[in-house]
C-alpha positions in Angstrom: 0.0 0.0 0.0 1.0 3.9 -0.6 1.6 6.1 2.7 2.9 9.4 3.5 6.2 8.9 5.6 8.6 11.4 6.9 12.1 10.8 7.6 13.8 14.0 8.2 11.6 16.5 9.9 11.6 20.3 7.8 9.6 21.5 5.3 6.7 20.1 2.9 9.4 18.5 0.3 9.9 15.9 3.3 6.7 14.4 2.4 8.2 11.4 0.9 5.3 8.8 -0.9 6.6 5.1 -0.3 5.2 1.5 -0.9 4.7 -0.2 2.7 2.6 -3.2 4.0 -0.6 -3.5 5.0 -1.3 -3.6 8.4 -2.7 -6.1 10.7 -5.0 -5.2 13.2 -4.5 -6.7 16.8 -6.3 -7.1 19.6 -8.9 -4.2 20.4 -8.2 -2.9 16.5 -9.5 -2.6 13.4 -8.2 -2.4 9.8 -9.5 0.8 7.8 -9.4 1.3 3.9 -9.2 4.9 3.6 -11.3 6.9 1.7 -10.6 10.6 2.5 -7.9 12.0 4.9 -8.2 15.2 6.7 -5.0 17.4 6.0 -4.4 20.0 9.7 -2.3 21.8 11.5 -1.3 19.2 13.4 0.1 17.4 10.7 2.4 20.4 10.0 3.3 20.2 13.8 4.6 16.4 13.4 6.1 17.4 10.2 8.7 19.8 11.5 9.4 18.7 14.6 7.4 20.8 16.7 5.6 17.8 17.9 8.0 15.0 18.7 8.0 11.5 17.0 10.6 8.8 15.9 11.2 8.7 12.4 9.6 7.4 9.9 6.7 9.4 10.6 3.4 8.7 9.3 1.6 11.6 9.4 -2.6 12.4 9.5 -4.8 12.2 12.2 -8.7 12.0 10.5 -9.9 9.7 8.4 -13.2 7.9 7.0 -13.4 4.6 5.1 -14.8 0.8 5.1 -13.6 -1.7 7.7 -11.9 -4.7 5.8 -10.8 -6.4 9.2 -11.0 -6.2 13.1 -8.8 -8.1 15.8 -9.7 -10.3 18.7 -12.3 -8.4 20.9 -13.5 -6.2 19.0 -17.2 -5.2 19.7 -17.8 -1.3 17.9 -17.4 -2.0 14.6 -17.4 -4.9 12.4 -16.0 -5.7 8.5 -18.3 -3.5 6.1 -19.0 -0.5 8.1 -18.5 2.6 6.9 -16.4 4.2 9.5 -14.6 7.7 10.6 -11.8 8.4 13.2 -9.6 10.5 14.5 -6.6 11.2 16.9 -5.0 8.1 15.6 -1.9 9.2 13.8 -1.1 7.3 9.9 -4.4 8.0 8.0 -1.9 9.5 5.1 -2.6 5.8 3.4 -4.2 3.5 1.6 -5.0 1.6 4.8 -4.4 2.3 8.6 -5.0 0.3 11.7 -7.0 2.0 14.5 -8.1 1.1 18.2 -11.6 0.2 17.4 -13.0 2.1 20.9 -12.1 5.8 18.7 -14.4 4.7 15.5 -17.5 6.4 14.5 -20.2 4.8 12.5 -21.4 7.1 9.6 -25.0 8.1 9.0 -26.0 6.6 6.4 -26.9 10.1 4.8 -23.7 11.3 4.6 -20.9 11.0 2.5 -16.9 9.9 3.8 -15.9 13.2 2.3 -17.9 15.3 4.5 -17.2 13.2 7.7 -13.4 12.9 7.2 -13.4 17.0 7.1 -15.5 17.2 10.0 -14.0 14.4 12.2 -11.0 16.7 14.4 -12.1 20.2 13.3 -15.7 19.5 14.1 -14.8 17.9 17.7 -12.5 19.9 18.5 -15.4 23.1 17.7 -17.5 20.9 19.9 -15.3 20.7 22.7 -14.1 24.5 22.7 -17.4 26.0 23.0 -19.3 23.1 24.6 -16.5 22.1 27.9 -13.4 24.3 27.3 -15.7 27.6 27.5 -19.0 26.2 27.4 -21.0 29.5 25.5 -24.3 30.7 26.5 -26.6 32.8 25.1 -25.3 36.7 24.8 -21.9 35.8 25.9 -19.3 37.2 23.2 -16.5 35.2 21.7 -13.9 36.3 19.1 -12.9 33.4 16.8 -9.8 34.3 15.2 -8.7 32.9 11.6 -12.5 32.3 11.2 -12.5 30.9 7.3 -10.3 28.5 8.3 -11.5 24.7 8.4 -12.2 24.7 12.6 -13.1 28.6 12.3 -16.3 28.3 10.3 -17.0 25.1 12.2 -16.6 27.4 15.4 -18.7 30.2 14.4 -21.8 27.7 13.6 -21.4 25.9 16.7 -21.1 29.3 18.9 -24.4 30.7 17.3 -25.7 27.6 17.9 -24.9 28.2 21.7 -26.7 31.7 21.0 -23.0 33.5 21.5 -22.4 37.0 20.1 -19.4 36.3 17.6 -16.4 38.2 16.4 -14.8 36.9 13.8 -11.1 38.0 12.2 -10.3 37.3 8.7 -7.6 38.0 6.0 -9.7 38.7 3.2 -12.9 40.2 1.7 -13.9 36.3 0.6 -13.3 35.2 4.0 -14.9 37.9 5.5 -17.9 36.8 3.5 -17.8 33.0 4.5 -17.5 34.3 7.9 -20.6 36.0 8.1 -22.3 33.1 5.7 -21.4 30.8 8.7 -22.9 33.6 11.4 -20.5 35.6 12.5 -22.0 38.7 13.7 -19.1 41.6 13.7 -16.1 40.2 11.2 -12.8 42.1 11.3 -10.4 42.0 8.4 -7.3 42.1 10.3 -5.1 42.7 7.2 -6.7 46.5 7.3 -7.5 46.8 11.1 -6.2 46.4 14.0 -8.8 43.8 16.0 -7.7 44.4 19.7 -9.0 48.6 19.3 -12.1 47.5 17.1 -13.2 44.5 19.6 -13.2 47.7 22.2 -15.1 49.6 19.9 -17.7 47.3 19.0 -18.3 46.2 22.8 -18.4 49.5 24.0 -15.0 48.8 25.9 -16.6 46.0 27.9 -14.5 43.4 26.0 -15.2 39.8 25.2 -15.9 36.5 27.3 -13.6 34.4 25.4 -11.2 34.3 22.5 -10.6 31.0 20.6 -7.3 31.1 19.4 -5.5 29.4 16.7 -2.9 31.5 15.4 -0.2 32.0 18.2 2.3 34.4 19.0 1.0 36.8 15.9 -2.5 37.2 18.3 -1.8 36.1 21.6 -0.5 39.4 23.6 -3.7 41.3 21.4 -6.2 38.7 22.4 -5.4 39.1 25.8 -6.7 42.8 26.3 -9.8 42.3 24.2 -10.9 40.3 27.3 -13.2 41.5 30.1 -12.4 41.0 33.6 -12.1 37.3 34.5 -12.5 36.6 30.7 -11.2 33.1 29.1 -7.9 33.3 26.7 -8.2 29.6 24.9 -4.6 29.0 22.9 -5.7 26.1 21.1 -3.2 26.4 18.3 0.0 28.3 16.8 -0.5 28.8 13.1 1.8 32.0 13.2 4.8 30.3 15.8 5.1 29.0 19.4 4.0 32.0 22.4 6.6 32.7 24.0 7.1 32.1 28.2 5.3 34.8 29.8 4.8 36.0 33.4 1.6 34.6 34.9 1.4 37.9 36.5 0.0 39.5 33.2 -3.0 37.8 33.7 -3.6 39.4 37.1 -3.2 43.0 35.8 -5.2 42.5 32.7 -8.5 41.3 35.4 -7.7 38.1 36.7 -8.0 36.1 33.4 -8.2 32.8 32.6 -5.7 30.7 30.3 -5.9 27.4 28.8 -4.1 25.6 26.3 -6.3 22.2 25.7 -6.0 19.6 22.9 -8.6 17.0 21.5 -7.0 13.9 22.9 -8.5 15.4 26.6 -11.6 15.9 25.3 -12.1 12.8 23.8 -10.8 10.3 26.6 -12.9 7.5 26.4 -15.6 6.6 24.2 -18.8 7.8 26.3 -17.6 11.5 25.3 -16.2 10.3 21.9 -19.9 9.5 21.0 -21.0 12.3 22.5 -19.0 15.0 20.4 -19.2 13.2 17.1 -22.7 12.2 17.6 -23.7 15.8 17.9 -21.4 17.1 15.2 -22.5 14.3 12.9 -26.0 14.6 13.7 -26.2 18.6 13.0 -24.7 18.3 9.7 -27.1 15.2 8.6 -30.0 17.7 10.0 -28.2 20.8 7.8 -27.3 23.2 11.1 -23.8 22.8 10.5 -22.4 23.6 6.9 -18.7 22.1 6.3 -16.8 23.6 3.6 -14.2 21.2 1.5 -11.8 23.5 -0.1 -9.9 21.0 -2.4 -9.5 17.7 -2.2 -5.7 16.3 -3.1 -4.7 13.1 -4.6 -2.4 11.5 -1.6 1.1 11.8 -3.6 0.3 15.4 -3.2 0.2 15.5 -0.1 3.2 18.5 0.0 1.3 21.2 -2.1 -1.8 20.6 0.1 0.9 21.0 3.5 2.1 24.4 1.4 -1.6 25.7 0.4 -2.6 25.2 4.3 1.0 27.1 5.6 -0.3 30.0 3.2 -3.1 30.3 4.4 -4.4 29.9 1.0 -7.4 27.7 2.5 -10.6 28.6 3.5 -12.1 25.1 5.0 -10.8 21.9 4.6 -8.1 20.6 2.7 -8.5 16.2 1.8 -5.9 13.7 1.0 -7.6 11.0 -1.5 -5.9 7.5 -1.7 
């Protein structure tokens, strides 16, 4: 079979498409022919070396597909069912093995495609504004890079939770899919400045929460837009690493709140697995919640869809396509 492997960690020419086996699933797993990949940040993390791994690295962490075979013990899923997953690292390939407790059954109504672009960006949506910051109605949030594949997911699932949302964006396009997905005040941040314009548009009361993805480019910025005792959620670093700070900032700017969570403890064990997928799935078979495929990529080109996401030349999702 065809993966995506890594052996020296740099830049998207690392990408490297090679001929392995296919897997056998042991005990507790199943085997996955992969039909669509998601393509994150994430990836990009493991790819560089940010996020540490032994090489060869296989890289992806979403997929959807068909069960060909499961291992001893194995009671959620069975050969034949369509199937998504994610937090399992290795769904750059034709086939991957995965602990059968993290797979999803797809409703029937929807398409792999859709699921495999909803599967990380969708949960993790789920779990930022439903138990990181759980939203409630007239609370204000200000989701930064909001065209991206997890922003527009965010923004639907905030106005869902009956949030006021701010939204910043790069570009007149994605300052129209913004508001398409609900944002309420959208900032262009290539033309203003969103920290005095948040004030502004608050009447200097500032926001309950910011979800942010982009990093040091946002962080210091996104701290004052807060209001006393406000929630700062760093849940990625698009534009670099934040620096070490001084706790003590948060005291002088009103006692604020910090967190930097990931998926992986959000989805511990399959009770709240079910719960976040089922909800995410079950809004987008009912049509509340609109995901947005950008382009989908043969696998082999794996690199130029790693480049197009670093641009920030994406607005949604990006899919690998054995």
């Amino acid at each position: 079979m065809k993966a995506i492997l890594v052996n020296s960690c740099g830049g998207p020419e690392k990408l490297e498409l090679a001929e392995v086996p296919v897997p056998a699933p042991g005990p507790g797993q199943a085997l996955v022919r992969i039909e669509a990949s998601g393509v994150n940040f994430i990836d990009i993390y493991f790819r560089t070396g940010l996020y540490k791994a032994d090489p060869p690295i296989a890289l992806g962490m979403e997929a959807a597909g068909i069960v060909e075979a499961v291992g001893p013990g194995v009671t959620e899923a069975e050969p034949g069912d369509r199937v998504a997953y994610t937090m399992c690292r290795g769904s750059y390939a034709d086939y991957a093995v995965v602990p059968a407790w993290q797979l999803v059954k797809i409703p029937g109504s929807l398409d792999t495609r859709t699921v495999a672009a909803a599967m990380l960006q969708g949960m993790t949506a789920h779990y930022l504004t439903h138990s990181t910051f759980p939203l409630a109605p007239g609370q204000a949030a200000l989701v930064h890079a909001a065209a991206g594949g997890v922003g527009l997911l965010l923004v639907q699932m905030a106005k869902l939770r009956g949030a006021r949302v701010f939204a910043t964006v790069s570009t007149e396009a994605k300052a129209a899919l913004a508001r398409q997905a609900g944002a309420d005040e959208v900032i262009l941040y290539s033309r203003q400045d969103f920290e005095p314009e948040v004030k502004r548009l608050t009447d200097g009361r500032g926001l309950d929460v910011v979800y942010d993805s982009v990093g040091v480019a946002t962080f210091d910025r996104s701290l004052n837009c807060l209001r006393p005792r406000g929630m700062m959620v760093s849940y990625g670093q698009s534009s670099g690493a934040v620096p070490p700070f001084d706790p003590l900032i948060l005291n002088h700017k009103g006692s604020l709140f910090l967190t930097r969570p990931s998926l992986g403890h959000y989805c511990a064990n399959r009770e709240e697995l079910l719960w976040r997928a089922g909800d995410l799935l079950g809004w987008i078979a009912a049509g509340q919640l609109q995901v947005r495929i950008h382009q989908a990529f043969p696998l082999a080109d794996a690199a130029q869809a790693h480049r197009d996401l670093e641009g920030r030349l994406t607005s949604g999702k990006l899919l690998l396509i054995p």
